[in-house]
mmCIF file of the C-alpha atoms, coordinates in Angstrom:
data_MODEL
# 
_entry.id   MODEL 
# 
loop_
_atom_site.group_PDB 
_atom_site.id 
_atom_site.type_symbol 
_atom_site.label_atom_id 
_atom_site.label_alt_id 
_atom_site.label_comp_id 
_atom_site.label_asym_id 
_atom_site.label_entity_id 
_atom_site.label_seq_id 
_atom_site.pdbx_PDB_ins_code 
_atom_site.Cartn_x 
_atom_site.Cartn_y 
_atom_site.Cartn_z 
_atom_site.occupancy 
_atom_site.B_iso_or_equiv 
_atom_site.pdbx_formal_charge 
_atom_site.auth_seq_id 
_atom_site.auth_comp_id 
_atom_site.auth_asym_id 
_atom_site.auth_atom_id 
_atom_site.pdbx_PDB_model_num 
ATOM 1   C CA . UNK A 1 1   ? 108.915 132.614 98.841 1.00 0.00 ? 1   UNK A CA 1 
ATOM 2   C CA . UNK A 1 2   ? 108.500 128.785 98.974 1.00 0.00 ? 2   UNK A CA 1 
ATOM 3   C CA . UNK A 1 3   ? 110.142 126.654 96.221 1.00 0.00 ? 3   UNK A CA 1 
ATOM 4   C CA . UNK A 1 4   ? 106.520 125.348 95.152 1.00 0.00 ? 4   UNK A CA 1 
ATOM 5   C CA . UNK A 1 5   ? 105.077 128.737 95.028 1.00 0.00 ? 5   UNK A CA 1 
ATOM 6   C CA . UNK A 1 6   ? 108.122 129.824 92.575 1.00 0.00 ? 6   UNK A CA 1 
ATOM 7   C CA . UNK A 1 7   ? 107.803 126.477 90.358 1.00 0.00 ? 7   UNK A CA 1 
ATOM 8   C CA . UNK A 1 8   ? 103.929 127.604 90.161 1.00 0.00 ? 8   UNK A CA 1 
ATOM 9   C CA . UNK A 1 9   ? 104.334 131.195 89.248 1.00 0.00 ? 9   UNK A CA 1 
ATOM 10  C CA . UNK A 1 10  ? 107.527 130.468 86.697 1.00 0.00 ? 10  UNK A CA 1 
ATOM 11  C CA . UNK A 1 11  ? 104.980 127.535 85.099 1.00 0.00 ? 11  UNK A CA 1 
ATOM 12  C CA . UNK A 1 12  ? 101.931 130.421 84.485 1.00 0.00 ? 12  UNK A CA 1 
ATOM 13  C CA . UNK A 1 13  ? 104.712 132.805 83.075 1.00 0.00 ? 13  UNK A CA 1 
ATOM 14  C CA . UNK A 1 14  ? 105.753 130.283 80.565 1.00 0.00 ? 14  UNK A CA 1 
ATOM 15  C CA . UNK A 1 15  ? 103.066 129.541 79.697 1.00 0.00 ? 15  UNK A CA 1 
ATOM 16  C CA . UNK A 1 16  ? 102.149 133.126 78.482 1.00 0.00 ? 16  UNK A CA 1 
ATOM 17  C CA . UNK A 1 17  ? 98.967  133.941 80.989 1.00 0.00 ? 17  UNK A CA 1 
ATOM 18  C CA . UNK A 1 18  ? 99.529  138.080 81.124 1.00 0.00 ? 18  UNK A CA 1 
ATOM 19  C CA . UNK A 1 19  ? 98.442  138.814 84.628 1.00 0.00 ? 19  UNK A CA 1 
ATOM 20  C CA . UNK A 1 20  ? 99.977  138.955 87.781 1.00 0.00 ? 20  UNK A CA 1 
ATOM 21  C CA . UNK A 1 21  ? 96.469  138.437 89.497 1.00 0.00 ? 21  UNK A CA 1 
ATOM 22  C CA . UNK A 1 22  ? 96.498  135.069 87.759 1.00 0.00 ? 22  UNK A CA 1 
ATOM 23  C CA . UNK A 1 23  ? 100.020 134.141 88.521 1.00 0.00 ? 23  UNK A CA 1 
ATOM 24  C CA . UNK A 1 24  ? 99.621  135.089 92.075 1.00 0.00 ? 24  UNK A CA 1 
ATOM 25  C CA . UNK A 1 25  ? 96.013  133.129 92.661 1.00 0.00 ? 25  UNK A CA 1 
ATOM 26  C CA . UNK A 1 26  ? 97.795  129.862 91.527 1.00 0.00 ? 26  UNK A CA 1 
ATOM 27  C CA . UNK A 1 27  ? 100.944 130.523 93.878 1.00 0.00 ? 27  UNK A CA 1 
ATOM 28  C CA . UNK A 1 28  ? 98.897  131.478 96.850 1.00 0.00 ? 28  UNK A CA 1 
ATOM 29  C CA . UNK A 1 29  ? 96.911  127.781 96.337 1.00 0.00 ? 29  UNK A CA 1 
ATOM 30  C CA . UNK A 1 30  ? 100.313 126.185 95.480 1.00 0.00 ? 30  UNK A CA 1 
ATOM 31  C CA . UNK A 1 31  ? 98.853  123.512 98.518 1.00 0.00 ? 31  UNK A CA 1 
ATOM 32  C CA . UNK A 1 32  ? 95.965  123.160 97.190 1.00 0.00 ? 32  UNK A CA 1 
ATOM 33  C CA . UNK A 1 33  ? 97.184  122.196 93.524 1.00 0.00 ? 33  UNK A CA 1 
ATOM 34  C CA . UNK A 1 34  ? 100.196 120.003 95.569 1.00 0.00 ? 34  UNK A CA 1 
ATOM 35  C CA . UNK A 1 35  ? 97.780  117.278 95.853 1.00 0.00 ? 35  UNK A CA 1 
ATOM 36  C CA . UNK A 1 36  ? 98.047  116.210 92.695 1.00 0.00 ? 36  UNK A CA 1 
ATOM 37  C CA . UNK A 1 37  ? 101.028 115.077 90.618 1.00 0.00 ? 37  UNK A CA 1 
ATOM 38  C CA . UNK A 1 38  ? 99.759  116.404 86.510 1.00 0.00 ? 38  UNK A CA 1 
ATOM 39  C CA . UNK A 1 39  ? 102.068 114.451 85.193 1.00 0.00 ? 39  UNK A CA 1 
ATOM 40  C CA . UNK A 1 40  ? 100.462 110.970 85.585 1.00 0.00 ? 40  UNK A CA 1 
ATOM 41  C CA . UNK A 1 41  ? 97.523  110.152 84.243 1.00 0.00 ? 41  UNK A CA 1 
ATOM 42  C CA . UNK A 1 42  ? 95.461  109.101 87.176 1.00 0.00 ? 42  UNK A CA 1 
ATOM 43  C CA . UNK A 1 43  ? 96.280  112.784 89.220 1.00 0.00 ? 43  UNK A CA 1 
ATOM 44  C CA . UNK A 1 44  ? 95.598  114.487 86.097 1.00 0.00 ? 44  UNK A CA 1 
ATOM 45  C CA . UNK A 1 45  ? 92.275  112.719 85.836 1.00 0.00 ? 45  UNK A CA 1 
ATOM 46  C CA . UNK A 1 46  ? 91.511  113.426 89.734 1.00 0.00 ? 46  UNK A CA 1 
ATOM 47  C CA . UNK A 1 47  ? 92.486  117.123 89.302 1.00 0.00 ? 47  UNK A CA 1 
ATOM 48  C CA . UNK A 1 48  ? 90.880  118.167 85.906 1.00 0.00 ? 48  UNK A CA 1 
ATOM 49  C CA . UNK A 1 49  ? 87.586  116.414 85.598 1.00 0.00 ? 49  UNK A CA 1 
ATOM 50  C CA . UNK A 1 50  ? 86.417  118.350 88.939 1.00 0.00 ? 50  UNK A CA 1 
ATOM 51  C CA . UNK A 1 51  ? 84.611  121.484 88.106 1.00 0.00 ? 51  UNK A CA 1 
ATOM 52  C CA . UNK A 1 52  ? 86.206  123.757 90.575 1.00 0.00 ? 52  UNK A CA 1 
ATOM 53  C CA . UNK A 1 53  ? 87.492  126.417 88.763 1.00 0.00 ? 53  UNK A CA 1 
ATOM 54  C CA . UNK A 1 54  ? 91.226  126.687 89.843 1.00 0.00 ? 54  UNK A CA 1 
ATOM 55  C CA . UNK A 1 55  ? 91.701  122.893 89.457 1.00 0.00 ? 55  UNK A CA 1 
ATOM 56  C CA . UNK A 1 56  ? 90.331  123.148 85.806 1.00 0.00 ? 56  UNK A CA 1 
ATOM 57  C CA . UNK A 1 57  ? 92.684  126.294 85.510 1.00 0.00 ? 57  UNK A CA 1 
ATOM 58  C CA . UNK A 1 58  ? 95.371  124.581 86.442 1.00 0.00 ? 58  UNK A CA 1 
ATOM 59  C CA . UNK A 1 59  ? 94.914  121.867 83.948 1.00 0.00 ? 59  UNK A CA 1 
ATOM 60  C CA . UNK A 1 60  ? 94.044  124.356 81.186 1.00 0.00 ? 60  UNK A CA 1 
ATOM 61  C CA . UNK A 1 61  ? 97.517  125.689 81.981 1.00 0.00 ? 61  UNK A CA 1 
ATOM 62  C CA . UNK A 1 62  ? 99.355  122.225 81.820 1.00 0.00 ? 62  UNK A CA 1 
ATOM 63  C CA . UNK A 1 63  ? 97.921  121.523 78.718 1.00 0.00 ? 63  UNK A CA 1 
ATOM 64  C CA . UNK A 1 64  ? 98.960  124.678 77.264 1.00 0.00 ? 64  UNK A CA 1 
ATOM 65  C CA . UNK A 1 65  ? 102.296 124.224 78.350 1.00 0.00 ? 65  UNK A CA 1 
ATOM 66  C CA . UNK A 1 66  ? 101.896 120.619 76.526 1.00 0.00 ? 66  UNK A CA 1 
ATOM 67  C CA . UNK A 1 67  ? 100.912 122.126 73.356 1.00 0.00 ? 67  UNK A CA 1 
ATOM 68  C CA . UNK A 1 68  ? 104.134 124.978 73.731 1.00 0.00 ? 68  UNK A CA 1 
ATOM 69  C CA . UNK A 1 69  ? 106.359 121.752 74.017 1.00 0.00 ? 69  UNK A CA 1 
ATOM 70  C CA . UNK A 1 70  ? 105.011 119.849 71.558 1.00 0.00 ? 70  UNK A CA 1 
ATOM 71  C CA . UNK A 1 71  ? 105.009 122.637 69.549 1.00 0.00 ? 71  UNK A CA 1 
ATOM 72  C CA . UNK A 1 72  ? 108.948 122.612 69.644 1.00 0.00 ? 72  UNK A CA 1 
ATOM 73  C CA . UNK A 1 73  ? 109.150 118.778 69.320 1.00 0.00 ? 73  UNK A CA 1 
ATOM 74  C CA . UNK A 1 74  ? 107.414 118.959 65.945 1.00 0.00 ? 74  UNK A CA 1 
ATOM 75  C CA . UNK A 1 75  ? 109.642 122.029 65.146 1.00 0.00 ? 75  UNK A CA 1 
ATOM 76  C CA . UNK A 1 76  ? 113.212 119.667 65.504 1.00 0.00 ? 76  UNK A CA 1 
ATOM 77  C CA . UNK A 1 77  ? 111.357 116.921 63.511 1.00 0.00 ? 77  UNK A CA 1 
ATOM 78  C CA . UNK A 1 78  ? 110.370 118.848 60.984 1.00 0.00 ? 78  UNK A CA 1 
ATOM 79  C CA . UNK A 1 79  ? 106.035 117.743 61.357 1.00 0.00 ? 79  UNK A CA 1 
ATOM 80  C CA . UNK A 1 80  ? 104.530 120.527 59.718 1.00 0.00 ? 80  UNK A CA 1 
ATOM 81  C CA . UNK A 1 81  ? 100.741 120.792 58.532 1.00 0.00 ? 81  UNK A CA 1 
ATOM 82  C CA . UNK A 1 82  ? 101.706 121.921 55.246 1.00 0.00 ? 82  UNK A CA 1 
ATOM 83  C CA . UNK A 1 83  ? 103.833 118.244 54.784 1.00 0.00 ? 83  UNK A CA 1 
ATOM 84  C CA . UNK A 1 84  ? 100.649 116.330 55.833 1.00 0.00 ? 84  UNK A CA 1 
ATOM 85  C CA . UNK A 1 85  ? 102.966 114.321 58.574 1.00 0.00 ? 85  UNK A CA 1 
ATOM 86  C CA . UNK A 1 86  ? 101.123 115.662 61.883 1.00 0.00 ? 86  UNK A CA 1 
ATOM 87  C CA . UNK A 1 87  ? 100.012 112.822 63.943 1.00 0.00 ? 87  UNK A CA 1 
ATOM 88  C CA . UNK A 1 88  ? 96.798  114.570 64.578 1.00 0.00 ? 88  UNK A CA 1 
ATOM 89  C CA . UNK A 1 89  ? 95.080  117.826 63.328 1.00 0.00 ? 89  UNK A CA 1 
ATOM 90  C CA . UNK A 1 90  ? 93.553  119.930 65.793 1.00 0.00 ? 90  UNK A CA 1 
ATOM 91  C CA . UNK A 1 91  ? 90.237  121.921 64.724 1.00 0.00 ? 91  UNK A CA 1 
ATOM 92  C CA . UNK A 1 92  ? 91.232  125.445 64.028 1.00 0.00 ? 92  UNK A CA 1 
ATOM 93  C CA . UNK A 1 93  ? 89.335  127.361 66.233 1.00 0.00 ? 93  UNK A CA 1 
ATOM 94  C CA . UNK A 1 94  ? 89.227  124.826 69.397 1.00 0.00 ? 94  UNK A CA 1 
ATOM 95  C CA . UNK A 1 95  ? 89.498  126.243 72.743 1.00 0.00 ? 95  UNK A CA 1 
ATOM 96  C CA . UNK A 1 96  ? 91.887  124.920 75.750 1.00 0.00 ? 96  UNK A CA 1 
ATOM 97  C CA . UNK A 1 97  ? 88.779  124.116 77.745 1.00 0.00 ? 97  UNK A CA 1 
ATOM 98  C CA . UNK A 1 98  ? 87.330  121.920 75.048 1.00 0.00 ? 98  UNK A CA 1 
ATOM 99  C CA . UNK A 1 99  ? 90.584  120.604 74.149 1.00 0.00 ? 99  UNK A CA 1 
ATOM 100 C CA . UNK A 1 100 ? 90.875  119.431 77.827 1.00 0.00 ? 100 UNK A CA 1 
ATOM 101 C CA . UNK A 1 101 ? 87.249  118.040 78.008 1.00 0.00 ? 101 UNK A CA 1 
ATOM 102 C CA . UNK A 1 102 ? 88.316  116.434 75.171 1.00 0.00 ? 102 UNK A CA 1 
ATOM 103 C CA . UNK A 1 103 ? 91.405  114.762 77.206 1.00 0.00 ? 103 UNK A CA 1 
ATOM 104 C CA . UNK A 1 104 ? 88.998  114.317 80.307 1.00 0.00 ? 104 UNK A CA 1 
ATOM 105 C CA . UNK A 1 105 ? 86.555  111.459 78.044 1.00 0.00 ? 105 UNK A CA 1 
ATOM 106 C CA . UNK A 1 106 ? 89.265  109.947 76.628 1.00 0.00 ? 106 UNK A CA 1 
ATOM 107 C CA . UNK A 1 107 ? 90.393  108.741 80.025 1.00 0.00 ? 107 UNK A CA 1 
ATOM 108 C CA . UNK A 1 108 ? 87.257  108.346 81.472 1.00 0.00 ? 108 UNK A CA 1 
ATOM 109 C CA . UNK A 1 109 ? 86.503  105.676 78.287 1.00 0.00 ? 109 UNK A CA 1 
ATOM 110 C CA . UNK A 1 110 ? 90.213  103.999 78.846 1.00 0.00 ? 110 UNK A CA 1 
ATOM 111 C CA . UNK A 1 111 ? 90.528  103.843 82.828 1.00 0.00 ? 111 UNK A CA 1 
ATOM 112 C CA . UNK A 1 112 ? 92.679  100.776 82.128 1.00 0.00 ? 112 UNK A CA 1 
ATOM 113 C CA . UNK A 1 113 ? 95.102  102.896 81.116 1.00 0.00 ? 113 UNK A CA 1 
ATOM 114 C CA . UNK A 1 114 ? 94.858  106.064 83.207 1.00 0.00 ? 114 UNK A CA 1 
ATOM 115 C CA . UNK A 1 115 ? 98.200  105.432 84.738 1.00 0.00 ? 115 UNK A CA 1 
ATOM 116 C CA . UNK A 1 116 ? 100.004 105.775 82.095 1.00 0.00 ? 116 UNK A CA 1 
ATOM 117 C CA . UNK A 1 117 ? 101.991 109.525 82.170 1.00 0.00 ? 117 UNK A CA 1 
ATOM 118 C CA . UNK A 1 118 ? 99.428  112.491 81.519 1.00 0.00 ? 118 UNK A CA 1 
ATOM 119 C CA . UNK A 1 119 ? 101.644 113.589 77.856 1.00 0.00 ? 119 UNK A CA 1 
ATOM 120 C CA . UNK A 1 120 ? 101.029 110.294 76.523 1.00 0.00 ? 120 UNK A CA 1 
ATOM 121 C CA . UNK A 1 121 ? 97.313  110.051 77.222 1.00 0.00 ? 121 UNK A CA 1 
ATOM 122 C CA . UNK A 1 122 ? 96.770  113.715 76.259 1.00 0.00 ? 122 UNK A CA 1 
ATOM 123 C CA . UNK A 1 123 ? 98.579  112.326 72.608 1.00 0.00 ? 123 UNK A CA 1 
ATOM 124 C CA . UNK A 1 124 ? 96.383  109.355 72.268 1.00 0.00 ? 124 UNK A CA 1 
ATOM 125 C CA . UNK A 1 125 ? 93.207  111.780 72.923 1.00 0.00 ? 125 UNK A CA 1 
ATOM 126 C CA . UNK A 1 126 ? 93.915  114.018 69.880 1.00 0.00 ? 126 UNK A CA 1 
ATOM 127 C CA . UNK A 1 127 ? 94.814  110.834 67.747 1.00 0.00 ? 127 UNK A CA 1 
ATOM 128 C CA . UNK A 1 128 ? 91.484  109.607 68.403 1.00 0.00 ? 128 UNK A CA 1 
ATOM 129 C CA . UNK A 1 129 ? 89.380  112.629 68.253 1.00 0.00 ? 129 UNK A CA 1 
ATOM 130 C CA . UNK A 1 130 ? 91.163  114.663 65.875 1.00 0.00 ? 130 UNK A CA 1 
ATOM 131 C CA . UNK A 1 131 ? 92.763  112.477 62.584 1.00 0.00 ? 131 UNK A CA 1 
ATOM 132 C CA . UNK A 1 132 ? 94.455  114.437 59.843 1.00 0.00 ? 132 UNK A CA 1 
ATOM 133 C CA . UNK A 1 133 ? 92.604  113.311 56.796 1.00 0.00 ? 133 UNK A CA 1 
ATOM 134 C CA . UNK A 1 134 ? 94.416  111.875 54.364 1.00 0.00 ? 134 UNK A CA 1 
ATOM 135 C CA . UNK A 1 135 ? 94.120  113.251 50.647 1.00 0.00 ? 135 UNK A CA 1 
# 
């Protein structure tokens, strides 16, 4: 087994997907997702606003993976909903997909910016789209 193949499948195990058919069609087009580098902004942009299917998977899965680490940020720092100190407030029943096509217009409105690293532009499209309102 290549080393790219094994970074692939251990990325869609932590990241929670439960079958081995998945894992397995993203390691066997390991090339094909090699391309592109997810986290910078531009590669993410190239890769995820396509609508071939395993490039879009492949972003659904990196931003799940952002969300998982996130999650653990705001976990040491203490950001819970319940304090009213998240940065944004994602709508309770949003999808991955959406939540990426959300991500996609964001940098398709800022280009200027699209180089910036993937996390950070991922951030500023949930501050813009999604803002906790204040009580």
């Amino acid at each position: 087994m290549r080393w790219a193949d094994f970074m692939v499948m251990s990325a869609v195990t932590l990241a929670g997907l439960p079958t081995l058919a998945s894992a397995q069609s993203i390691a066997n087009n390991s090339e094909r997702s090699a391309r592109f580098n997810l986290d910078q902004g531009n590669d993410f942009y190239a890769a995820c606003k396509t609508s071939d299917d395993f490039n879009r998977n492949v972003c659904v899965i990196y931003l799940q993976g952002f969300f998982a680490g996130q999650k653990a940020s705001w976990a040491d720092q203490a950001i819970e909903p319940e304090f009213g100190n998240q940065p944004y407030c994602l709508p309770p029943h949003g999808t991955l997909p959406q939540y990426l096509d959300v991500v996609i217009k964001f940098m398709e409105d800022e280009p200027d910016i699209r180089n910036f690293p993937s996390g950070t532009l991922i951030e500023g499209a949930f501050l813009r789209a999604y803002p906790c309102k204040k009580n």
